[in-house]
mmCIF file of the N, C-alpha and C atoms, coordinates in Angstrom:
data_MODEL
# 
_entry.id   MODEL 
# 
loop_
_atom_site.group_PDB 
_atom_site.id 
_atom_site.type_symbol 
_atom_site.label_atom_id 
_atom_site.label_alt_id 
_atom_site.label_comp_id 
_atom_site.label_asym_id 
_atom_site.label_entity_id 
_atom_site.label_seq_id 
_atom_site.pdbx_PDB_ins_code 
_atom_site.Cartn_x 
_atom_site.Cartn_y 
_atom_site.Cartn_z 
_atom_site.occupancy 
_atom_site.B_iso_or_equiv 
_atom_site.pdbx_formal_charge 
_atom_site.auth_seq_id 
_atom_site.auth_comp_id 
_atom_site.auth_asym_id 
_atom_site.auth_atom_id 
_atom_site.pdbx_PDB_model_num 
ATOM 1   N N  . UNK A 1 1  ? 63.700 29.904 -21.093 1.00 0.00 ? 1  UNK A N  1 
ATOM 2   C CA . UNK A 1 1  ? 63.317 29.568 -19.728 1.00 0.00 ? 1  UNK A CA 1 
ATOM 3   C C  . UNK A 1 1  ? 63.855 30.645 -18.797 1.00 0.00 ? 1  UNK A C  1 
ATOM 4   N N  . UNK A 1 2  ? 63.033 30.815 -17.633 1.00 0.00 ? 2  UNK A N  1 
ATOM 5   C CA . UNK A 1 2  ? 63.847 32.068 -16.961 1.00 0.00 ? 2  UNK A CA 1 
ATOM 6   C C  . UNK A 1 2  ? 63.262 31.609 -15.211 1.00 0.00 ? 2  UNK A C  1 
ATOM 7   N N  . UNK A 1 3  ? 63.761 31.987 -14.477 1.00 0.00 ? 3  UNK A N  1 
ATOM 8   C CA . UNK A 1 3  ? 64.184 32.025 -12.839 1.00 0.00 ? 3  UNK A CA 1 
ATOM 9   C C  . UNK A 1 3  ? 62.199 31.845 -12.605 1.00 0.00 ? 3  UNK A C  1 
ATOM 10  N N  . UNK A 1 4  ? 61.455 32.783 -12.918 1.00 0.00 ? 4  UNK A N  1 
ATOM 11  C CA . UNK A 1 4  ? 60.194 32.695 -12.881 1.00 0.00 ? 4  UNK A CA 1 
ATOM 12  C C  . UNK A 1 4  ? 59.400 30.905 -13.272 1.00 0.00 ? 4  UNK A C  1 
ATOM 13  N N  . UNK A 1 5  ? 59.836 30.295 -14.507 1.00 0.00 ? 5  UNK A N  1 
ATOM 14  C CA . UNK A 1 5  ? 59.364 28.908 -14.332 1.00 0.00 ? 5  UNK A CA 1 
ATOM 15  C C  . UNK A 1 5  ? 59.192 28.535 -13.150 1.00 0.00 ? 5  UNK A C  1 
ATOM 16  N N  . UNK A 1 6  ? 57.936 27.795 -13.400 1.00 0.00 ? 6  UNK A N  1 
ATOM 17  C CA . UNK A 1 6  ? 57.302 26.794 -12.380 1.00 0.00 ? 6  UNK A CA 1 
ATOM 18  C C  . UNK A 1 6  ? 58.287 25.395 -12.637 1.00 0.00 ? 6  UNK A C  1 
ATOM 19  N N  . UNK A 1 7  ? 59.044 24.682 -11.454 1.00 0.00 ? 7  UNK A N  1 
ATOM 20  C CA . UNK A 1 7  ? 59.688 23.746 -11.690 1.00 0.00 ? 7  UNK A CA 1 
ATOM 21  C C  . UNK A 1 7  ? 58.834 22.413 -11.851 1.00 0.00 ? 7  UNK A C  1 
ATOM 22  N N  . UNK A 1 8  ? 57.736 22.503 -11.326 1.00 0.00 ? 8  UNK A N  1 
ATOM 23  C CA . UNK A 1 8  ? 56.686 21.371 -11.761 1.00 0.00 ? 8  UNK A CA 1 
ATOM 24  C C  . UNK A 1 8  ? 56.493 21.056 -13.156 1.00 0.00 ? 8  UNK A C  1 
ATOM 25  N N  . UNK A 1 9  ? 55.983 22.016 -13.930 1.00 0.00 ? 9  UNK A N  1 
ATOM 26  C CA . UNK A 1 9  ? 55.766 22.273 -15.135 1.00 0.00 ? 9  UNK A CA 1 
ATOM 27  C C  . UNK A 1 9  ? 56.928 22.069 -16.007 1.00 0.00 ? 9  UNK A C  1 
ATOM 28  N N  . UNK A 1 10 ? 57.924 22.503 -15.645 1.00 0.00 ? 10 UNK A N  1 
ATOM 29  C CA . UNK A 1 10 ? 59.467 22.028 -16.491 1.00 0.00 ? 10 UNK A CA 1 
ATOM 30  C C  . UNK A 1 10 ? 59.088 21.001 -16.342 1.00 0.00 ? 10 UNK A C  1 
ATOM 31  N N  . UNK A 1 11 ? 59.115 20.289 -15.172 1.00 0.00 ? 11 UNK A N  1 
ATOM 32  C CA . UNK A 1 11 ? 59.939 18.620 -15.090 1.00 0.00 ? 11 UNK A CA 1 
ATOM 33  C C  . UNK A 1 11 ? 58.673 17.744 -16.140 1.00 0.00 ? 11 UNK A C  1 
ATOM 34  N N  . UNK A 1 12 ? 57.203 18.108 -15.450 1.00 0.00 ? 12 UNK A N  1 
ATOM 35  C CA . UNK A 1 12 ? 56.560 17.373 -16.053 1.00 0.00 ? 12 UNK A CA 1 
ATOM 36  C C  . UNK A 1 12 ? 56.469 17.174 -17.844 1.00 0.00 ? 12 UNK A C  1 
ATOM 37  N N  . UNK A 1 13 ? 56.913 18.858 -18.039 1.00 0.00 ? 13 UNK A N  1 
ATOM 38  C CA . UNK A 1 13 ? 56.810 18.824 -19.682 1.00 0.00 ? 13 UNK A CA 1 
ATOM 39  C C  . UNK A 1 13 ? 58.168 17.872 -19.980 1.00 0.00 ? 13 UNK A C  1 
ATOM 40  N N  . UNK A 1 14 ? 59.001 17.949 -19.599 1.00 0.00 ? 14 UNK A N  1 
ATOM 41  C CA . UNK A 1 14 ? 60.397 17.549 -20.111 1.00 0.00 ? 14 UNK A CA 1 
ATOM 42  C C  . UNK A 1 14 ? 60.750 16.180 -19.504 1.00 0.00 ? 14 UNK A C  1 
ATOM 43  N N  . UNK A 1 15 ? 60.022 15.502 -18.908 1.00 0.00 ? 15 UNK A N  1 
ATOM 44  C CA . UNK A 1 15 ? 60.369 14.046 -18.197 1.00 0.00 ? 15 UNK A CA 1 
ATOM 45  C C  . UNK A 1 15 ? 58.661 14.057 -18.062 1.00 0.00 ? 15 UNK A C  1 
ATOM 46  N N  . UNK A 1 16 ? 58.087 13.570 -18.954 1.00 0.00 ? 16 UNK A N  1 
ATOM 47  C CA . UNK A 1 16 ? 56.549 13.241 -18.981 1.00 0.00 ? 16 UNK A CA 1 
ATOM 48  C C  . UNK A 1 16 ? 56.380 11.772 -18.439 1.00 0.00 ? 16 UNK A C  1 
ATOM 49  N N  . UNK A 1 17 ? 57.297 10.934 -18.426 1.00 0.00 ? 17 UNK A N  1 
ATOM 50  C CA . UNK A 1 17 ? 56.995 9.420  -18.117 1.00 0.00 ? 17 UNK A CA 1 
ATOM 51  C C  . UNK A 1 17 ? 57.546 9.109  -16.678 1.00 0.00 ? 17 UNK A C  1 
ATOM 52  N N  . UNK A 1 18 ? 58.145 10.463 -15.863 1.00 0.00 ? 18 UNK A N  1 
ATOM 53  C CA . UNK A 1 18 ? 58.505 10.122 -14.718 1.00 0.00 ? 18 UNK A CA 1 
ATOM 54  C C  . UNK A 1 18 ? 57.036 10.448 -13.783 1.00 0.00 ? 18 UNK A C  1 
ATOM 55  N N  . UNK A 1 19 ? 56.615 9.618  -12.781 1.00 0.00 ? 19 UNK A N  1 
ATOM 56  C CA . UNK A 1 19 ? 55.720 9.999  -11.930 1.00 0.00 ? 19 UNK A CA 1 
ATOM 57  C C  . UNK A 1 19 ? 55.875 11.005 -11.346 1.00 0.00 ? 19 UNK A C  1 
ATOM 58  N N  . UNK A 1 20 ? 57.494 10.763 -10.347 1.00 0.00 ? 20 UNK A N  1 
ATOM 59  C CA . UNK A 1 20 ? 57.159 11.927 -9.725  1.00 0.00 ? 20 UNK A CA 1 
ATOM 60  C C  . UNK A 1 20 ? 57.184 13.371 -9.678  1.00 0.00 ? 20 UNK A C  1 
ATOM 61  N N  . UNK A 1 21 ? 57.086 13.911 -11.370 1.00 0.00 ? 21 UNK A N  1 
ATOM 62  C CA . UNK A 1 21 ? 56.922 14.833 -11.257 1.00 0.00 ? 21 UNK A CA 1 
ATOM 63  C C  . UNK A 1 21 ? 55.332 15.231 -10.719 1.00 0.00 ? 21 UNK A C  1 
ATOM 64  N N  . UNK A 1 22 ? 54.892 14.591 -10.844 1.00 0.00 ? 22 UNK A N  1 
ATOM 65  C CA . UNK A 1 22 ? 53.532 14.821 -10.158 1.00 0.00 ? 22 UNK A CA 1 
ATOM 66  C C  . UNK A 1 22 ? 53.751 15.165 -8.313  1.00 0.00 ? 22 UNK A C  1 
ATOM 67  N N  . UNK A 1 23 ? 54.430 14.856 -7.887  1.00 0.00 ? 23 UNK A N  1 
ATOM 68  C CA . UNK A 1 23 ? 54.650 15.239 -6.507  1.00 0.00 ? 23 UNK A CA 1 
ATOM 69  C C  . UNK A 1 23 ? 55.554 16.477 -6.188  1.00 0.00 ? 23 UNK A C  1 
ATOM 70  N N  . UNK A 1 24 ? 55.993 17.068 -7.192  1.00 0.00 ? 24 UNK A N  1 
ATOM 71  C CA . UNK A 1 24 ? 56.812 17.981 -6.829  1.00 0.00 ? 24 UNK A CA 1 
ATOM 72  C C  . UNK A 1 24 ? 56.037 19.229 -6.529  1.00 0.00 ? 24 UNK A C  1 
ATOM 73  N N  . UNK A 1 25 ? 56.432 20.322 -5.831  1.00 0.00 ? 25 UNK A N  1 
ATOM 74  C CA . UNK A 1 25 ? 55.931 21.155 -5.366  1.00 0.00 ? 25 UNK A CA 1 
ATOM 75  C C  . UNK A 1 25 ? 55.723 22.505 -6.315  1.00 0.00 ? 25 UNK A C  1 
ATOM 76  N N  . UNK A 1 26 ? 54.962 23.336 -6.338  1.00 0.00 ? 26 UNK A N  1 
ATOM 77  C CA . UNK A 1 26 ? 54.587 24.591 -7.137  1.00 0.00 ? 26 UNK A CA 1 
ATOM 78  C C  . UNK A 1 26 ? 55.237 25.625 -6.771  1.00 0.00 ? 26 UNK A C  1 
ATOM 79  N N  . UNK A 1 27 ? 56.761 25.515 -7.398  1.00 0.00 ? 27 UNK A N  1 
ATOM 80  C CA . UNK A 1 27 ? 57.891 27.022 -6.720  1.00 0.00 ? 27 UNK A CA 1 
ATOM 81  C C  . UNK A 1 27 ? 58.222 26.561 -8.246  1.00 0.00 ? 27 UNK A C  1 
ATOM 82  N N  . UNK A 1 28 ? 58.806 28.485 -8.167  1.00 0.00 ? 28 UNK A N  1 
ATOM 83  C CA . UNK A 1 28 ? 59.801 28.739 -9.238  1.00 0.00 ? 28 UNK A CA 1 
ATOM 84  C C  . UNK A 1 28 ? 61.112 28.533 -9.073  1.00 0.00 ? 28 UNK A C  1 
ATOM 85  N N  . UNK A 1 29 ? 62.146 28.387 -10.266 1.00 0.00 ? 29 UNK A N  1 
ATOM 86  C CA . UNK A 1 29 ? 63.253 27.622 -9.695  1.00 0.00 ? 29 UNK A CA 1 
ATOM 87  C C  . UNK A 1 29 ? 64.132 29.454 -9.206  1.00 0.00 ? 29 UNK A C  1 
ATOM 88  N N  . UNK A 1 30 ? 63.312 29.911 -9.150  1.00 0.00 ? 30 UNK A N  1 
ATOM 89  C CA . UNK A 1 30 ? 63.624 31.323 -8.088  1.00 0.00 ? 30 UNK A CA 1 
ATOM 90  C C  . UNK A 1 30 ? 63.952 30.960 -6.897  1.00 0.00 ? 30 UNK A C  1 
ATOM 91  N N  . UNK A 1 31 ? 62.701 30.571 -6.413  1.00 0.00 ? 31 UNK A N  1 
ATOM 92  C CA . UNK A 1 31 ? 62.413 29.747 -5.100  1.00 0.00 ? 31 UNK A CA 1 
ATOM 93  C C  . UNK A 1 31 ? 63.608 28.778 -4.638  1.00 0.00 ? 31 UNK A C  1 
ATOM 94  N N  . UNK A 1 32 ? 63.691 27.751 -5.765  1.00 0.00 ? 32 UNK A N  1 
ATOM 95  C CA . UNK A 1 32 ? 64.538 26.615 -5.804  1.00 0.00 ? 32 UNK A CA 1 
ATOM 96  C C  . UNK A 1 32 ? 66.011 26.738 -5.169  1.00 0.00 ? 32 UNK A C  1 
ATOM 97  N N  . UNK A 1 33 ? 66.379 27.938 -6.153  1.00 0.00 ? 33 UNK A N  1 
ATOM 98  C CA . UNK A 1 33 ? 67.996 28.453 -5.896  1.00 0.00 ? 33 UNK A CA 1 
ATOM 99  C C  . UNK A 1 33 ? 67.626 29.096 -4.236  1.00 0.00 ? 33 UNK A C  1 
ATOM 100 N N  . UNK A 1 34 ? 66.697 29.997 -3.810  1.00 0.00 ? 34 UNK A N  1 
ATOM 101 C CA . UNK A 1 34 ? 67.150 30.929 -2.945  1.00 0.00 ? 34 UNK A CA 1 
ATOM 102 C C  . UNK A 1 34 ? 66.971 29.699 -1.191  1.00 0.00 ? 34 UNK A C  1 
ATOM 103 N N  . UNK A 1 35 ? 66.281 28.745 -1.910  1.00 0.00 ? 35 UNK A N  1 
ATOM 104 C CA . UNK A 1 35 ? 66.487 27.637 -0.781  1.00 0.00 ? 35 UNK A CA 1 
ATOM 105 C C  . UNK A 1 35 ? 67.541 27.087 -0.665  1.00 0.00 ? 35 UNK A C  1 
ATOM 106 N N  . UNK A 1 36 ? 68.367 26.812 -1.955  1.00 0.00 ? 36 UNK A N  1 
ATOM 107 C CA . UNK A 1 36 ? 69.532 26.135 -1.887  1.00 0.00 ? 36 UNK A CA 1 
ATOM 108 C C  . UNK A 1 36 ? 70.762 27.302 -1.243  1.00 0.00 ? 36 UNK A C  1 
ATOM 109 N N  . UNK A 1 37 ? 70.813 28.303 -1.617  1.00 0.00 ? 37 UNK A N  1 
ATOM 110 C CA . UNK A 1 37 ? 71.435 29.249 -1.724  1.00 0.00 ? 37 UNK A CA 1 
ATOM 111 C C  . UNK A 1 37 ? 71.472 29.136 0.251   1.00 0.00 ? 37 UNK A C  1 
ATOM 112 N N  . UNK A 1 38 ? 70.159 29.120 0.935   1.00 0.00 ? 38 UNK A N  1 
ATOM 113 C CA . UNK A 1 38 ? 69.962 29.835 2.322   1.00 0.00 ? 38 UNK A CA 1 
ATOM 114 C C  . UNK A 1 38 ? 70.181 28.173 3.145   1.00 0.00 ? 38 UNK A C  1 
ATOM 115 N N  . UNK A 1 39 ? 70.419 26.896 2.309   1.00 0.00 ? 39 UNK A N  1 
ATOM 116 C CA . UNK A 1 39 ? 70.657 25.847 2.871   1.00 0.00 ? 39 UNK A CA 1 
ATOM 117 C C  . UNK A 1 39 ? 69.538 24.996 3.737   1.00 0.00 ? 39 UNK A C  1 
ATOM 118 N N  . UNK A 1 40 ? 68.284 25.296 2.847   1.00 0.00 ? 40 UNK A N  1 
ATOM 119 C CA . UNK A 1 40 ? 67.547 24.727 3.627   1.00 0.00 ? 40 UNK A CA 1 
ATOM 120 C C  . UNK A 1 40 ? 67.263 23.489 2.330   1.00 0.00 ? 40 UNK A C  1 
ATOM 121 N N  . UNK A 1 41 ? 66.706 22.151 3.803   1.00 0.00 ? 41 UNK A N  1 
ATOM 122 C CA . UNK A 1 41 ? 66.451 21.144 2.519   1.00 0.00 ? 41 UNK A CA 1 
ATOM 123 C C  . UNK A 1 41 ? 65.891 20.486 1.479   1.00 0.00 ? 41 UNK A C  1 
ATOM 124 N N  . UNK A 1 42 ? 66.846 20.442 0.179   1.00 0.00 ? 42 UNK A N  1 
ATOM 125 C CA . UNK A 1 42 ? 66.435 20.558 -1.511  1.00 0.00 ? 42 UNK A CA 1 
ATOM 126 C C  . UNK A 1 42 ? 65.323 19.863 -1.324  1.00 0.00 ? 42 UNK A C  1 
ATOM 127 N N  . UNK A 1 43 ? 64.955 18.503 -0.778  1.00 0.00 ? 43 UNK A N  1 
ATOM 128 C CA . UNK A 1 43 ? 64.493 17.675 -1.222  1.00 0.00 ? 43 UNK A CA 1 
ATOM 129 C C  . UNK A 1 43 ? 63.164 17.841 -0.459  1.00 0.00 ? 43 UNK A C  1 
ATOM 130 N N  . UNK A 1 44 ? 62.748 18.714 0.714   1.00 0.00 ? 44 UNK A N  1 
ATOM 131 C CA . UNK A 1 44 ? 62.009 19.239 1.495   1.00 0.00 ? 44 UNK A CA 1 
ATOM 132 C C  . UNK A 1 44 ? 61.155 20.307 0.157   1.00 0.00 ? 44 UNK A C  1 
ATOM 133 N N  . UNK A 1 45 ? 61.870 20.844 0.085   1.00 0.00 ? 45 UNK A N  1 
ATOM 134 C CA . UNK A 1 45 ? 61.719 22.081 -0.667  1.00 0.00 ? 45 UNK A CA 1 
ATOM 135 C C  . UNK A 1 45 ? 60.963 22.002 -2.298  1.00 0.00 ? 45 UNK A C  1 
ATOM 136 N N  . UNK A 1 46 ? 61.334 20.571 -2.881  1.00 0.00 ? 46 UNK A N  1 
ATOM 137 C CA . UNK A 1 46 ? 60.842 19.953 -4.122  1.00 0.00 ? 46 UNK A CA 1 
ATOM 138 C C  . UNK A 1 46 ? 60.081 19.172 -3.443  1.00 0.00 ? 46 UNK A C  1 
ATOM 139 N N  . UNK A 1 47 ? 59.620 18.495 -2.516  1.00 0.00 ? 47 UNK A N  1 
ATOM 140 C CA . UNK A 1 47 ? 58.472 17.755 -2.188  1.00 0.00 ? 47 UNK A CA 1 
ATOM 141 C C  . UNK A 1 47 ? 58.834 15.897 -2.406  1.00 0.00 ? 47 UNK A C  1 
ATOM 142 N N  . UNK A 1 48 ? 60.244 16.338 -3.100  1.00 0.00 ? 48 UNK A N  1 
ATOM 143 C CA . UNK A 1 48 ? 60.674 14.539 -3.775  1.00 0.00 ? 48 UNK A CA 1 
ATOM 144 C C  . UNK A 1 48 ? 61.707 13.945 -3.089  1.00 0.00 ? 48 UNK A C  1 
ATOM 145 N N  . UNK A 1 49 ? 61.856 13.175 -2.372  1.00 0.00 ? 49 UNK A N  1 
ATOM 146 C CA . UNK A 1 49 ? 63.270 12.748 -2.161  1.00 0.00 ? 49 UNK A CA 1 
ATOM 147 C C  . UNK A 1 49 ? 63.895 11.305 -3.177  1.00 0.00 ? 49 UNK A C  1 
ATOM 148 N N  . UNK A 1 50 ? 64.612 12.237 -4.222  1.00 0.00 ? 50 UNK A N  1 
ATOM 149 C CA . UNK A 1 50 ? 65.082 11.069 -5.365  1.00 0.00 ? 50 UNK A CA 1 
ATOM 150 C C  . UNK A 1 50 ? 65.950 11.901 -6.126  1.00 0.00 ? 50 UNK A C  1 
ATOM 151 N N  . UNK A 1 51 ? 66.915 11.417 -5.619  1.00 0.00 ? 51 UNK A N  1 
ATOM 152 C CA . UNK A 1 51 ? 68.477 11.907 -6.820  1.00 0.00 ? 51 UNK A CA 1 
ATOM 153 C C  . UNK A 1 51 ? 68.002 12.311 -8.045  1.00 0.00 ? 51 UNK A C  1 
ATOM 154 N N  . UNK A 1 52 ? 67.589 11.009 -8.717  1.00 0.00 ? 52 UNK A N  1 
ATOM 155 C CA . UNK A 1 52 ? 67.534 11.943 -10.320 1.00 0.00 ? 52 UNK A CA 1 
ATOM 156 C C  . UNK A 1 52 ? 66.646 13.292 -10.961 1.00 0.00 ? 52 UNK A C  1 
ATOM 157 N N  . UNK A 1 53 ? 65.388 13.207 -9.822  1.00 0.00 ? 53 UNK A N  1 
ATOM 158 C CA . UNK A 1 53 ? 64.750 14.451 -10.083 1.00 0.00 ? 53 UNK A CA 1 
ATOM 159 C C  . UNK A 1 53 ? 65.229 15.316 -9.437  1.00 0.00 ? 53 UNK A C  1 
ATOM 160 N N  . UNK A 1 54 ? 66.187 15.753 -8.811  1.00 0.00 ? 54 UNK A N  1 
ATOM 161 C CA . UNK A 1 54 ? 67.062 16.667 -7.982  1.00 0.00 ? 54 UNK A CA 1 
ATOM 162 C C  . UNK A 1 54 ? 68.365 17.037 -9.092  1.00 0.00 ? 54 UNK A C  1 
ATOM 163 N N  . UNK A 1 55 ? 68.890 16.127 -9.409  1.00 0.00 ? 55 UNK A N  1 
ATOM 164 C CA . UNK A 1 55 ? 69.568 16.332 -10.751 1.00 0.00 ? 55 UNK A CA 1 
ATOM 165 C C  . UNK A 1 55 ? 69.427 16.836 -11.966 1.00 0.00 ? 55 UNK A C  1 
ATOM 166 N N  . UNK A 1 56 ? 68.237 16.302 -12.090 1.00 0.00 ? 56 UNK A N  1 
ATOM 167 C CA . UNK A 1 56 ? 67.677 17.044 -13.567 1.00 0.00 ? 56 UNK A CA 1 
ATOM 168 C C  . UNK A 1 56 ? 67.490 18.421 -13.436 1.00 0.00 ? 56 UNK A C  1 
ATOM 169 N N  . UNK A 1 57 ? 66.713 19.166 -11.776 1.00 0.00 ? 57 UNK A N  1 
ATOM 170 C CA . UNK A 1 57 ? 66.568 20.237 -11.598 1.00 0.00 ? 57 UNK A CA 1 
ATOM 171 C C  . UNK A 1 57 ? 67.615 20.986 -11.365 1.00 0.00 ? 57 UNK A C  1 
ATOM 172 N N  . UNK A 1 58 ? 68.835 20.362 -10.613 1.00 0.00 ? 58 UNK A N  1 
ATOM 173 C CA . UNK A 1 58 ? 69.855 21.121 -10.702 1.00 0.00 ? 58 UNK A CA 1 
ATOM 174 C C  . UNK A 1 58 ? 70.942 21.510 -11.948 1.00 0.00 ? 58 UNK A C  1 
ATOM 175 N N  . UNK A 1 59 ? 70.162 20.589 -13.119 1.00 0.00 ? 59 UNK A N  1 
ATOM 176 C CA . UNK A 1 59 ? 71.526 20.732 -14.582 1.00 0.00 ? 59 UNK A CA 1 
ATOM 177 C C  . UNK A 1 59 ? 70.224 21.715 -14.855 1.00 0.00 ? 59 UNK A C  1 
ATOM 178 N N  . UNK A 1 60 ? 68.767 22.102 -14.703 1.00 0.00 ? 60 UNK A N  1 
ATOM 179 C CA . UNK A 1 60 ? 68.548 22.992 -15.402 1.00 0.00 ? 60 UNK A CA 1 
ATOM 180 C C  . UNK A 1 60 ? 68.461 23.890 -14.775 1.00 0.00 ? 60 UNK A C  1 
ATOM 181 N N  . UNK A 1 61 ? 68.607 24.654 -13.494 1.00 0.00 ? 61 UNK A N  1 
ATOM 182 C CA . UNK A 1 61 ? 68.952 25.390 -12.834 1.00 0.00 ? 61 UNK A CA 1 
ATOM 183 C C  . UNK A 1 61 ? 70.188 25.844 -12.953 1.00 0.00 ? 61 UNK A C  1 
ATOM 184 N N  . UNK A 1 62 ? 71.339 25.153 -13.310 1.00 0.00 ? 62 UNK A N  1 
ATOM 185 C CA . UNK A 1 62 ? 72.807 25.400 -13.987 1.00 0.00 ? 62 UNK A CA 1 
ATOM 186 C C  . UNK A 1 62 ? 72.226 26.278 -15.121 1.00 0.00 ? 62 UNK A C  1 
ATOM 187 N N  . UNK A 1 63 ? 71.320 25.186 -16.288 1.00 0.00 ? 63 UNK A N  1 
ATOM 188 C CA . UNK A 1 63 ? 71.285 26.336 -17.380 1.00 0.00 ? 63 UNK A CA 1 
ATOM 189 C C  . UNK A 1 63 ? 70.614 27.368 -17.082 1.00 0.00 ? 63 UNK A C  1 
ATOM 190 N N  . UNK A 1 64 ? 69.994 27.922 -16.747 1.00 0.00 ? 64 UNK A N  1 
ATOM 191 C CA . UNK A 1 64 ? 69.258 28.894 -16.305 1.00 0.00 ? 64 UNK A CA 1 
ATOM 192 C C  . UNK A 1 64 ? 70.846 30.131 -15.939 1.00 0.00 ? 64 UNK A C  1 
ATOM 193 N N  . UNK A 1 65 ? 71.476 29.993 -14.869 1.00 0.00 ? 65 UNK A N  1 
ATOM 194 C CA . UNK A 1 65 ? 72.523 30.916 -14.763 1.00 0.00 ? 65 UNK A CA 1 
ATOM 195 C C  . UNK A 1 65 ? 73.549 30.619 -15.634 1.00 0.00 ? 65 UNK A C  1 
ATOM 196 N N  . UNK A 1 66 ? 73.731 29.852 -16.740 1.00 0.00 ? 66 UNK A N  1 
ATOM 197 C CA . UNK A 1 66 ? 74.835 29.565 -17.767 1.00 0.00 ? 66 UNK A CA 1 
ATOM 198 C C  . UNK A 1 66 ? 76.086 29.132 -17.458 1.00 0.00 ? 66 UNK A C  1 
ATOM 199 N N  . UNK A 1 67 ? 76.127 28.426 -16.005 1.00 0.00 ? 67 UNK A N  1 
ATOM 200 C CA . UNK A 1 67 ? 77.036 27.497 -15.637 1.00 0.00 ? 67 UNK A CA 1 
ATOM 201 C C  . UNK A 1 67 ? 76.844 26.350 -16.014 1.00 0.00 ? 67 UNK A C  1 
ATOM 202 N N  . UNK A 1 68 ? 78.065 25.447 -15.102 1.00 0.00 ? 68 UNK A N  1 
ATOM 203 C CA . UNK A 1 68 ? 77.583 24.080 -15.669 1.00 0.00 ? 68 UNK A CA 1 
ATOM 204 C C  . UNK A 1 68 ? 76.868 23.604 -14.032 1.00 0.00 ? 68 UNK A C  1 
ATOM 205 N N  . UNK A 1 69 ? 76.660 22.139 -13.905 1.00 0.00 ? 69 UNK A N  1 
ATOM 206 C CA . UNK A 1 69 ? 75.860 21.492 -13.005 1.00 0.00 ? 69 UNK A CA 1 
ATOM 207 C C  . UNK A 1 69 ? 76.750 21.619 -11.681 1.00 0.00 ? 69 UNK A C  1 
ATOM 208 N N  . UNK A 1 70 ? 78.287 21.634 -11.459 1.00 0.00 ? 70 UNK A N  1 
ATOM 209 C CA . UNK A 1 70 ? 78.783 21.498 -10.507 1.00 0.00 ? 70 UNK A CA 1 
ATOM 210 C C  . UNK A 1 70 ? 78.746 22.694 -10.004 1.00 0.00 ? 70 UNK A C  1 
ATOM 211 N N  . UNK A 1 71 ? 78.434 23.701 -10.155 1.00 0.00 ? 71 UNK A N  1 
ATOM 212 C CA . UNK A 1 71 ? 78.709 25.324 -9.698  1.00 0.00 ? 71 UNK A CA 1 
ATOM 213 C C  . UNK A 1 71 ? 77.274 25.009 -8.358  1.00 0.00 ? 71 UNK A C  1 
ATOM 214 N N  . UNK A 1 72 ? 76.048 24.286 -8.864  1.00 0.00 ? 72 UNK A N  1 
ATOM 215 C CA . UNK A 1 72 ? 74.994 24.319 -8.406  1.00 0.00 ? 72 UNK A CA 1 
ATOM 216 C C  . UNK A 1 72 ? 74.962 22.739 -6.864  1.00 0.00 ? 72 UNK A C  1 
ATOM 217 N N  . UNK A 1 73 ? 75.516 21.889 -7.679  1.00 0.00 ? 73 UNK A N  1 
ATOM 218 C CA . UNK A 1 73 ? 75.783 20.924 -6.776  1.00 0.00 ? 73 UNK A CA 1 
ATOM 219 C C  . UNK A 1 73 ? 76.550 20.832 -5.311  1.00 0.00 ? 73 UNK A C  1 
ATOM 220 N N  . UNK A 1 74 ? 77.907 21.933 -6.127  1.00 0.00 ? 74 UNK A N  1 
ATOM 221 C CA . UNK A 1 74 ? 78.850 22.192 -5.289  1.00 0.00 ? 74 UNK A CA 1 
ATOM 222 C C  . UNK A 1 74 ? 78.272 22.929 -4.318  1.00 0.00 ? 74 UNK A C  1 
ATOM 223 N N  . UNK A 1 75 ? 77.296 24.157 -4.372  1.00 0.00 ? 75 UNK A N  1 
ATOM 224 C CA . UNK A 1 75 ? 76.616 25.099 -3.665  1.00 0.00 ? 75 UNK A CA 1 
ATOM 225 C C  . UNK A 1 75 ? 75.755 24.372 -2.604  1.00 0.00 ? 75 UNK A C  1 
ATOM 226 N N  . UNK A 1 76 ? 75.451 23.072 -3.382  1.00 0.00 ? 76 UNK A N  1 
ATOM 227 C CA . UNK A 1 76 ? 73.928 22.175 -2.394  1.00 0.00 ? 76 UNK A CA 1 
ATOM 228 C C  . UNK A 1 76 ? 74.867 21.720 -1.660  1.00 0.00 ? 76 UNK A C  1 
ATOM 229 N N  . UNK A 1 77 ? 75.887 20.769 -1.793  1.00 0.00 ? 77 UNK A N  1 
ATOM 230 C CA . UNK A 1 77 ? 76.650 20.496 -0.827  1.00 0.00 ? 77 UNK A CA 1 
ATOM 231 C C  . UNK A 1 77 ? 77.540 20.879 0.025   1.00 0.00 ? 77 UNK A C  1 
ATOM 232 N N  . UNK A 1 78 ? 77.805 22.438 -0.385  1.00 0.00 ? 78 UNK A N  1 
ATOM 233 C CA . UNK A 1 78 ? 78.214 23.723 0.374   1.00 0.00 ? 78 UNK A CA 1 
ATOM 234 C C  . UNK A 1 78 ? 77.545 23.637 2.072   1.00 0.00 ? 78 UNK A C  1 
ATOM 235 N N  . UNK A 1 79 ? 76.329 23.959 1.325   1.00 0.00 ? 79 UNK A N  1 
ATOM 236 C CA . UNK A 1 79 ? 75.313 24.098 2.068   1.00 0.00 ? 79 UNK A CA 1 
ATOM 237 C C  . UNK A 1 79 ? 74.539 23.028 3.220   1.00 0.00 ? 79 UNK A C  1 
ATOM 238 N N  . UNK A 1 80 ? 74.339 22.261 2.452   1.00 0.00 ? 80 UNK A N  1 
ATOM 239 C CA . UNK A 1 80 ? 73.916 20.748 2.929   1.00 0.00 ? 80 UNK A CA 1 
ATOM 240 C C  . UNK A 1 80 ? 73.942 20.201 4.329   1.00 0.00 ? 80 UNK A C  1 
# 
């Protein structure tokens, strides 16, 4: 997986029985980080407002830079 993925396409392949991946928006988790990174809001930005699909994107956005989930959380709520 790399920074280029479509985060739609992750979530939907990898959480197929959640709906709302169907509402999430068509950015790469490029996109994803450089919103979180510039503090604008996650949940604006994914199209979802719901913890667990914000979670899931942020533990795989962790893997993606080979941290763990709090490096990324800590950053959203840095920011927030």
């Amino acid at each position: 997986m790399d920074l280029k993925r479509n985060i739609k396409l992750y979530y939907k392949k990898n959480y197929p029985d959640d709906e709302l991946g169907n509402d999430i928006r068509d950015i790469t988790f490029l996109e994803l980080f450089k919103n979180l990174d510039r503090g604008i809001n996650i949940y604006e930005t994914i199209n979802v407002n719901d913890s667990i699909v914000r979670e899931r994107l942020f533990q795989a956005l962790a893997d993606l830079f080979d941290s763990d989930y709090n490096y990324i959380y800590n950053k959203w709520l840095k920011n927030n």
